[in-house]
Backbone bond lengths (Angstrom), bond angles and torsions (degrees), N, CA, C in turn:
res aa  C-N    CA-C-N  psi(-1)  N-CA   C-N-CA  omega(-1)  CA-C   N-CA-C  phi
1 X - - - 1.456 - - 1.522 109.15 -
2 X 1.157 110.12 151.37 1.573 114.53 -157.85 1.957 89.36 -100.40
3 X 1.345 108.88 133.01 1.551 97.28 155.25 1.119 120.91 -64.05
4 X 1.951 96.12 -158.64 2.008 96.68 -173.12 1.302 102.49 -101.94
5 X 1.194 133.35 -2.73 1.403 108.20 166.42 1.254 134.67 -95.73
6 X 1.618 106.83 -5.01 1.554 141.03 164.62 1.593 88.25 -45.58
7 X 1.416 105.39 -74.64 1.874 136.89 -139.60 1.665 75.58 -69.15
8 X 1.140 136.76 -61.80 1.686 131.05 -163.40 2.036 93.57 -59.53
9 X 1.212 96.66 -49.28 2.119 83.11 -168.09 1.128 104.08 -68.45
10 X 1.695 133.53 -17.23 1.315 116.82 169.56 1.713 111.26 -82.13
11 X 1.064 120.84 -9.99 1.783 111.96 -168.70 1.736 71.83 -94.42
12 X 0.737 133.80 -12.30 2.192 122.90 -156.08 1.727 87.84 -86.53
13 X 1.522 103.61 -52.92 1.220 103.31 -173.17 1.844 127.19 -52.40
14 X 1.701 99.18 -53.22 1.244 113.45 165.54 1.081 112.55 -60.99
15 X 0.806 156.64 -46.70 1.621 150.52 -165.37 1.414 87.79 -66.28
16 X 1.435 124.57 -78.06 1.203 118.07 -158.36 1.814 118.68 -54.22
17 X 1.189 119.10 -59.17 1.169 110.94 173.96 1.699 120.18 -77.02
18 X 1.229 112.13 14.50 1.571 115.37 151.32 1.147 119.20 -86.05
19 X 1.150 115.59 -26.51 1.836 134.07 -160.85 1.574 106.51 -32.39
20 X 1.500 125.95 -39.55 1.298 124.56 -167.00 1.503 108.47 -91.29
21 X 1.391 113.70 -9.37 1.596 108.66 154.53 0.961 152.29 -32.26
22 X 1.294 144.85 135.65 1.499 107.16 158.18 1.509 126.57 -90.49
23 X 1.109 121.38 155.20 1.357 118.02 -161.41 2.027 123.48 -49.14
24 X 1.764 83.85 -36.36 1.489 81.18 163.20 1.438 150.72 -84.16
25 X 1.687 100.28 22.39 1.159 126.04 -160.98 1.674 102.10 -85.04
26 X 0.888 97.42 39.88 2.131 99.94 -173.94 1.295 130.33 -58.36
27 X 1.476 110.26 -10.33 1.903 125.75 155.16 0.880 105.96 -65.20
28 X 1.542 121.57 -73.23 1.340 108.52 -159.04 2.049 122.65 -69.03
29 X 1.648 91.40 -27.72 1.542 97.72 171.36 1.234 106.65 -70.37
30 X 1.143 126.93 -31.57 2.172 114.44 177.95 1.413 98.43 -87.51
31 X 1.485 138.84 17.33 0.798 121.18 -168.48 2.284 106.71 -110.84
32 X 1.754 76.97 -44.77 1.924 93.87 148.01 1.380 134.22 -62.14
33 X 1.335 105.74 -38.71 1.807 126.50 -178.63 1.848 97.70 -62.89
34 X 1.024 125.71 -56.84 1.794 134.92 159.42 0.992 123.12 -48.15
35 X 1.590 126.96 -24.02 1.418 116.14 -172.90 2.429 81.06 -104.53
36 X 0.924 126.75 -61.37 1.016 113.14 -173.72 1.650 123.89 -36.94
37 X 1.315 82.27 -44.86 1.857 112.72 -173.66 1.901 97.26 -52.99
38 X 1.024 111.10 -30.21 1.528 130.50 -155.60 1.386 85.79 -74.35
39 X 1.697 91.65 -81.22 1.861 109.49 -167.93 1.652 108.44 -24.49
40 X 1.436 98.14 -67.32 1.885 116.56 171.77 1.394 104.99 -33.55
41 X 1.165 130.07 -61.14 1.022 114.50 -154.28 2.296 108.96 -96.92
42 X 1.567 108.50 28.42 0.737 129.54 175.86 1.616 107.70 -110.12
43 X 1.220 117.15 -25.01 1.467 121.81 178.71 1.902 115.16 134.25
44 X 1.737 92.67 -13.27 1.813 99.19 -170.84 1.645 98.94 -68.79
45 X 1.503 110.57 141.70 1.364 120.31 170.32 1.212 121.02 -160.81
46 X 1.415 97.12 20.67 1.418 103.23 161.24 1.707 127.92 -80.05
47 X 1.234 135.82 151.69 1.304 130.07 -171.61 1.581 119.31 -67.21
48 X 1.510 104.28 -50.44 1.457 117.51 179.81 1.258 114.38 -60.39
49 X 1.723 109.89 -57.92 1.438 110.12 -176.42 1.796 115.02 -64.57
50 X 1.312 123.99 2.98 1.152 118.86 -178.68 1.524 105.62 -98.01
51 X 1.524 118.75 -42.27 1.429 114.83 146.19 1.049 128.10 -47.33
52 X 1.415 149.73 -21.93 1.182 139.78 -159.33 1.970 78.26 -105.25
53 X 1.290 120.76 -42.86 1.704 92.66 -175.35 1.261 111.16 -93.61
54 X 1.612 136.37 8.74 1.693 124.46 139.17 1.485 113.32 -62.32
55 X 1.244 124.13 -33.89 1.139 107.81 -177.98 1.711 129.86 -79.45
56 X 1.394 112.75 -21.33 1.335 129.33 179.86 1.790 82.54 -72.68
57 X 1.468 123.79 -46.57 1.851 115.17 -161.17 1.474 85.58 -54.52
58 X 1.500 127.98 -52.76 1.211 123.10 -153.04 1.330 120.59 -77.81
59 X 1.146 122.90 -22.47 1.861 130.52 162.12 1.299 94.22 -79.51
60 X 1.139 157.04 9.26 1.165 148.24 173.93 1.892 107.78 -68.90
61 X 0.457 108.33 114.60 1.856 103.78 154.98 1.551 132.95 -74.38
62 X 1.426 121.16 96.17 1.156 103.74 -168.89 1.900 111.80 -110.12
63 X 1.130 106.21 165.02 1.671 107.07 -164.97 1.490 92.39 -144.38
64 X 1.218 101.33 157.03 1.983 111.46 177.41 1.641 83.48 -110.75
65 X 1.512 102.74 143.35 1.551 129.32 -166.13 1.497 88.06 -137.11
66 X 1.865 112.80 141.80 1.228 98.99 145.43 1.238 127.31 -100.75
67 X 1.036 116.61 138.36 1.624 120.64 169.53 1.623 112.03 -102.54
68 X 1.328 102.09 113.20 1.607 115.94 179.39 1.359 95.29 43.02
69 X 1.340 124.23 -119.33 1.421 124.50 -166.29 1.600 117.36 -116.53
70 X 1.318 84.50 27.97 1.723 97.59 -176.87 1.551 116.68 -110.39
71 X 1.080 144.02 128.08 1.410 124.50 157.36 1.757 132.69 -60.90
72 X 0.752 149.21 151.98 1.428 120.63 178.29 2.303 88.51 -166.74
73 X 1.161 86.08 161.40 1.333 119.05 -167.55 1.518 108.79 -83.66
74 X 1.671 138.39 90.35 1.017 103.28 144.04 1.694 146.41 -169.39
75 X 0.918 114.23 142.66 1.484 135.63 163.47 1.413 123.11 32.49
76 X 1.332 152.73 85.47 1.183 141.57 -160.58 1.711 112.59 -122.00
């Protein structure tokens, strides 16, 4: 479990490099919030490097593919 100042640099992060969103953009923001959320919970806690991987989530292109009988998410 992440503490609270973890949980504040990840909402600091998202917010900020969501900022040009629009608010109803909730794919692509849960889509950064997961890849940061990830890093964190891999050991990253640095500020920059957590921006530098919201921002790669957010140039990301993502598309729904089917796979066999599954939907799945991905990444281009």
């Amino acid at each position: 479990m992440l503490d609270a100042a973890i949980t504040a640099l990840l909402r600091s992060v998202l917010d900020e490099v969501c900022a040009s969103l629009p608010r109803d953009e909730t794919g692509a923001r849960a889509h950064v919030a997961a890849k940061i959320l990830e890093a964190a919970n891999t050991g990253e806690k640095a500020r920059e490097r957590l921006k530098h991987i919201a921002r790669e989530a957010l140039s990301g292109t993502t598309r729904n593919v089917r796979a066999g009988s599954k939907n799945v998410v991905q990444v281009i």
